[in-house]
C-alpha positions in Angstrom: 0.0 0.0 0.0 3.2 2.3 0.6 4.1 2.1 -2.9 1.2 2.1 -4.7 -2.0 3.1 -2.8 -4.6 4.0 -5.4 -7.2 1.5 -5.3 -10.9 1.1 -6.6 -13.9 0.0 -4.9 -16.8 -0.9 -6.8 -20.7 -1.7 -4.8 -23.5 -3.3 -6.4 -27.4 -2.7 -5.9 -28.6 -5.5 -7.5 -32.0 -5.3 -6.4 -32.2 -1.1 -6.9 -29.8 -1.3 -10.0 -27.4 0.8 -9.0 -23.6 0.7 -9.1 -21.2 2.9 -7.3 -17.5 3.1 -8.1 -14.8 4.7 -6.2 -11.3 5.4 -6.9 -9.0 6.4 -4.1 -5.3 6.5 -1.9 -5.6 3.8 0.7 -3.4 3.4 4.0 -3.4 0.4 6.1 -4.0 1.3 9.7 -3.2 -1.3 13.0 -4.6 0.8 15.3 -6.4 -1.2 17.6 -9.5 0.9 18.8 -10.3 1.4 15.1 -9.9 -2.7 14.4 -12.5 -3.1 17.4 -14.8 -0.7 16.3 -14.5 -1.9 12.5 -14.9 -5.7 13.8 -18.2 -7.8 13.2 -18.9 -11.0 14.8 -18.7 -12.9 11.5 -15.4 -12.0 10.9 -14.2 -14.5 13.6 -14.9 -17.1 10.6 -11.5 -15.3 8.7 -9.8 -14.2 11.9 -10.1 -16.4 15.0 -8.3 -14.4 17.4 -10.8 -11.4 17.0 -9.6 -7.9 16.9 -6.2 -8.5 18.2 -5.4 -10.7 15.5 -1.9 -9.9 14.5 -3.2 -10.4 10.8 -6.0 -7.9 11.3 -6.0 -4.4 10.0 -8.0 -1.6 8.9 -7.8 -0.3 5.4 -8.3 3.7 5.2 -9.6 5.0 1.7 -9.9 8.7 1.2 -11.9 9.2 -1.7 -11.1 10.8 -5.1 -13.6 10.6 -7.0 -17.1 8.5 -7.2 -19.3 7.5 -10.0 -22.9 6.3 -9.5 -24.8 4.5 -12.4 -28.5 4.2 -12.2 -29.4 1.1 -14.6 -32.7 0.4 -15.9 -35.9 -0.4 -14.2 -36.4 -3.8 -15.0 -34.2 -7.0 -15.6 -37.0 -8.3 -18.0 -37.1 -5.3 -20.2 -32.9 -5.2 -20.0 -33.0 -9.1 -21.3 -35.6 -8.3 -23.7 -33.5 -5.5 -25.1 -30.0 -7.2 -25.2 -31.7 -10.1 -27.2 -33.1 -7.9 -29.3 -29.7 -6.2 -30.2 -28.1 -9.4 -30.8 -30.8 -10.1 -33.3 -30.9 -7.1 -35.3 -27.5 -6.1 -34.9 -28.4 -2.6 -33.1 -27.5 -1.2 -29.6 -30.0 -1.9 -26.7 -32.9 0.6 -25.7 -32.6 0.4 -22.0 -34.1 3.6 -20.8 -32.4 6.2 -18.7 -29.0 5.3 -17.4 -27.4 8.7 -15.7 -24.1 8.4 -14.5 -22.5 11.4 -11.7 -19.5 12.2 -11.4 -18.0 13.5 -8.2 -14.5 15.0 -7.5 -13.8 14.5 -3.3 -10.7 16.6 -3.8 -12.2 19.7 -4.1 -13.5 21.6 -0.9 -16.6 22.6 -2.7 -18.0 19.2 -4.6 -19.2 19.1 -8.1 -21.2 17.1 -9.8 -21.4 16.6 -12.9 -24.3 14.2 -14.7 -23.8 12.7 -17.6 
């Protein structure tokens, strides 16, 4: 993480169709009241020795910029479409799909929807 701490983090709706991307510089923290706090009972399955763990530790993102797709409505309509495409060769209707932009760096956040 020292030498190369941009990292991506990507979270999936499925039920609301929506997908959220992040892109960020990540630290690795060991400090032990945030490892507690961060720490839910089913992650004894990974970690045995709880918290303490000597192979626990917190990763710390600070964001850089975020991107949030709204996908279409319905999953029938979106299989309907694609098949549709593939017959005839032409690129799927699937409604509305906004995407927004957001730069964290600045103090003042834009977005911009595209």
């Amino acid at each position: 993480m020292n030498r190369r701490p941009d990292v991506g983090l990507v979270f999936i709706d499925a039920t609301a169709k929506a997908y959220l991307s992040i892109t960020g510089k990540a630290r690795i923290s060991d400090d032990s009241a945030l490892r507690v706090t961060a720490w839910r009972k089913n992650d004894d399955v990974w970690w045995p020795g709880g918290p303490n763990d000597p192979d626990v530790c917190v990763l710390i993102v600070e964001p850089i910029t975020a991107k949030l797709w709204d996908g279409p409505s319905s999953a029938a309509v979106a299989a309907y479409e694609f098949a549709k495409a593939r017959a005839t060769g032409t690129e799927p209707d699937l409604g509305e799909n906004r995407k927004s932009d957001v730069d964290m760096r600045q103090q003042s956040t834009q977005i911009n929807d595209r």
